[in-house]
N, C-alpha and C positions, 0 to 999 in steps of 0.2 A: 691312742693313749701312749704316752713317754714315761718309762720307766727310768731312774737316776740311780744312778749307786755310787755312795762314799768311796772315794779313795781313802786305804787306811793313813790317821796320821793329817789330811788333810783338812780336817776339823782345830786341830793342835796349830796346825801351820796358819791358819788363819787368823786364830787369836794371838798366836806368837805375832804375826805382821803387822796387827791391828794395835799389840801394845810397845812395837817398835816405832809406830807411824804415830802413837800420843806420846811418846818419850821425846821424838822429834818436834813436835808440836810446842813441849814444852819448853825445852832445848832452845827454840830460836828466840831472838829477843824480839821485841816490839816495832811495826814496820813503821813509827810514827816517829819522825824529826825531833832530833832534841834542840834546834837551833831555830831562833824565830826573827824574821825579818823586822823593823823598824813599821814596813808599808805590803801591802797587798800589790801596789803597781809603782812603777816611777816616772815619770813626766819631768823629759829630758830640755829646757826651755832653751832653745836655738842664740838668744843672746848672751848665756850663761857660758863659761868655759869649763863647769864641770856641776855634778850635783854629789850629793850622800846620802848612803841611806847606811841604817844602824844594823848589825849583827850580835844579838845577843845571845848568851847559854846558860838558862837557868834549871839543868841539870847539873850532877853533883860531879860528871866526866870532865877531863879534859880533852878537846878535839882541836887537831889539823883541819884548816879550812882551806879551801879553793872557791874561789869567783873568778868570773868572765860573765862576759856579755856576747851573745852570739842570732842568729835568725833563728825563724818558725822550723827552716831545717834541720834545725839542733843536729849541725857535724862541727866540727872543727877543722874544716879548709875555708870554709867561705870566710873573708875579710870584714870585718865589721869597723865603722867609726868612733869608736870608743875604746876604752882600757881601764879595768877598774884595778886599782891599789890599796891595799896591798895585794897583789895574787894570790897570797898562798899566807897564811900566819896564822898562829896557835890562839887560840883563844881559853882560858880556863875557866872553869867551875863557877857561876855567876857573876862572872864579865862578860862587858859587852868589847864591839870593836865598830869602828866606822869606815865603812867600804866608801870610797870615794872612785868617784866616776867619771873621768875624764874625756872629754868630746876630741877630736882629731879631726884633720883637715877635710870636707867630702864631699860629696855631690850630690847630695839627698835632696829630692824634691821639696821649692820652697811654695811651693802653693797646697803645701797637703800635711800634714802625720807622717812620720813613717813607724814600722814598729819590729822592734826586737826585743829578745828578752835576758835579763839578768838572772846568773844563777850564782846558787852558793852550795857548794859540797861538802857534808861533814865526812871528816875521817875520823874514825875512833883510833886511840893508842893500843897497842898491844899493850895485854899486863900480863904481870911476869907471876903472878900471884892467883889470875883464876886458868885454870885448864881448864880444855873441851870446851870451849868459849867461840862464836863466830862472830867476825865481826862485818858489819853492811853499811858500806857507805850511802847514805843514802842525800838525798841531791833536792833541793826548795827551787821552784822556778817559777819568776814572774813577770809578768809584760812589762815593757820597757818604751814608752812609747817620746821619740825625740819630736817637738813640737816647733817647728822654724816660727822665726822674729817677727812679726807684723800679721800674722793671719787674723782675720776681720771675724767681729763677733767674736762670741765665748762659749765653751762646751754645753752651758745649761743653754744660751740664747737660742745655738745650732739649731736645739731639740725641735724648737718650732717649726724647721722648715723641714725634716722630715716627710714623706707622703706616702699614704700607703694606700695598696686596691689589693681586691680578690681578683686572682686571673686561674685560669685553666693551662694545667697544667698534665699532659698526657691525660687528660679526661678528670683531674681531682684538683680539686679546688686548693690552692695557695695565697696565703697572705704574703706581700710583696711588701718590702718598705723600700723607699731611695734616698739614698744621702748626698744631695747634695753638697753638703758640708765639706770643710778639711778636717774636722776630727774624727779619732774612732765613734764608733757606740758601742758600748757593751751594754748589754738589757739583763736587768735582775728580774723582770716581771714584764709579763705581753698578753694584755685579757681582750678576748674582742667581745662585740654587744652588741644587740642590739634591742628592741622593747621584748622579746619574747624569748633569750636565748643568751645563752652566756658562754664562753669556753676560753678557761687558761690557755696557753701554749707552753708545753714543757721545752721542747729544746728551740730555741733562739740566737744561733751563732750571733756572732760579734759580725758587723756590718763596717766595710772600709768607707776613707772616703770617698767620695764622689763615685760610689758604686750601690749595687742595692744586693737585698739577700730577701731570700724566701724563705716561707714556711710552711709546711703541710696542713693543711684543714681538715681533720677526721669527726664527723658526725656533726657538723658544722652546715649549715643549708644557707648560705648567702642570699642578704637583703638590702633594698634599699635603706639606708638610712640608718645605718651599721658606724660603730663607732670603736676605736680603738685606745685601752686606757694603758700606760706604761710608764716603767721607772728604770733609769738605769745607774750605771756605776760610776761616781764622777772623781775626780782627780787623785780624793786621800782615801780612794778604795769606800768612799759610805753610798746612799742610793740618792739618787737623786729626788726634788718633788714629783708622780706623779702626774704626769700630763696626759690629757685625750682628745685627740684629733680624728676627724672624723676617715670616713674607709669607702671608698672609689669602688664599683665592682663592673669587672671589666671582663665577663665571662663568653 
């Protein structure tokens, strides 16, 4: 049996920290972008010599903005084929602005996608009117995918060639898909089935092309005759139809 005893004073210090730490609470502003993109993704078309997408602020602030275009590595050494303009320009209180995206000379594979992504940084203005005020720049990021001239078939036709099996994987069952393809896939929805059994799949990374990607199967008992139903994300950011091909198991 553990006997406790009060430090004096430290019942006092508690609640004093406790109404420092909701004073703080209140104190921060909101972790939520006041700036909104045009698009969800952009789809950079290899014949084109540049594309735009729209920045708008229909908050009551005025904000300094920053855009660049850079890799999955999000640094800034690695060299990317692109330049978006303006860089850097103020934007006010329910205007918009149009980010334009300029391609550059490169060696990007022409048999495939490649993918980077655009960002845009708001900075807020100091005001000279409120104290005790913080301010947090905070940063929108979204994939940017450059699409070369001539690649065969279209992102929705892709879908059909798609393939997918259960295999084993360190003793647990994973669903596989392969993409053939030259586009990405991103998957909004991945249900597998079969007569007797059903299960969503919550996380479904984004799959390159001509490479494949897995996914765990928990409380899943793989069957012949198993079928897979899916929808993904297609060009202006909406979902695609719906399609279900059937599921290989290869245990």
């Amino acid at each position: 049996m553990y006997a406790f005893t009060q430090r004096p004073g430290s019942l006092r210090h508690g609640l004093l920290s406790c109404a420092l730490f909701g004073a703080l609470l209140a104190w921060l502003p909101s972790s939520h972008g006041a700036l909104t993109l045009s698009g969800t993704r952009v789809v950079f078309d290899g014949d084109k010599r540049s594309t735009a997408i729209t920045v708008s602020n229909p908050s009551p602030d005025t904000f300094a903005v920053q855009a660049w275009v850079n890799t999955a590595a999000d640094d800034q050494s690695t060299a990317v084929p692109f330049i978006a303009s303006p860089p850097l320009f103020r934007i006010n209180a329910g205007k918009d602005q149009q980010v334009q995206i300029h391609g550059l000379p490169n060696s990007l594979p022409k048999d495939r996608e490649s993918l980077f992504f655009f960002n845009v940084q708001e900075i807020p203005q100091a005001s000279s009117t409120k104290s005790n005020t913080l301010s947090i720049a905070l940063r929108s990021r979204i994939k940017l995918f450059y699409r070369p001239k001539g690649l065969p078939s279209t992102t929705q036709e892709s879908l059909k060639s798609l393939s997918w099996s259960v295999r084993s994987v360190n003793g647990t069952p994973h669903l596989q898909v392969s993409n053939p393809s030259p586009y990405f896939v991103s998957f909004i929805t991945v249900e597998l089935q079969d007569g007797r059994q059903k299960v969503e799949l919550k996380h479904t990374p984004m799959v390159a092309p001509m490479s494949s990607q897995q996914f765990a199967l928990e409380g899943f008992k793989p069957t012949p005759g198993m079928q897979v139903n899916f929808s993904t994300i297609n060009d202006y950011g909406g979902f695609s139809t719906p399609l279900t091909l059937p599921v290989a198991v290869d245990l």
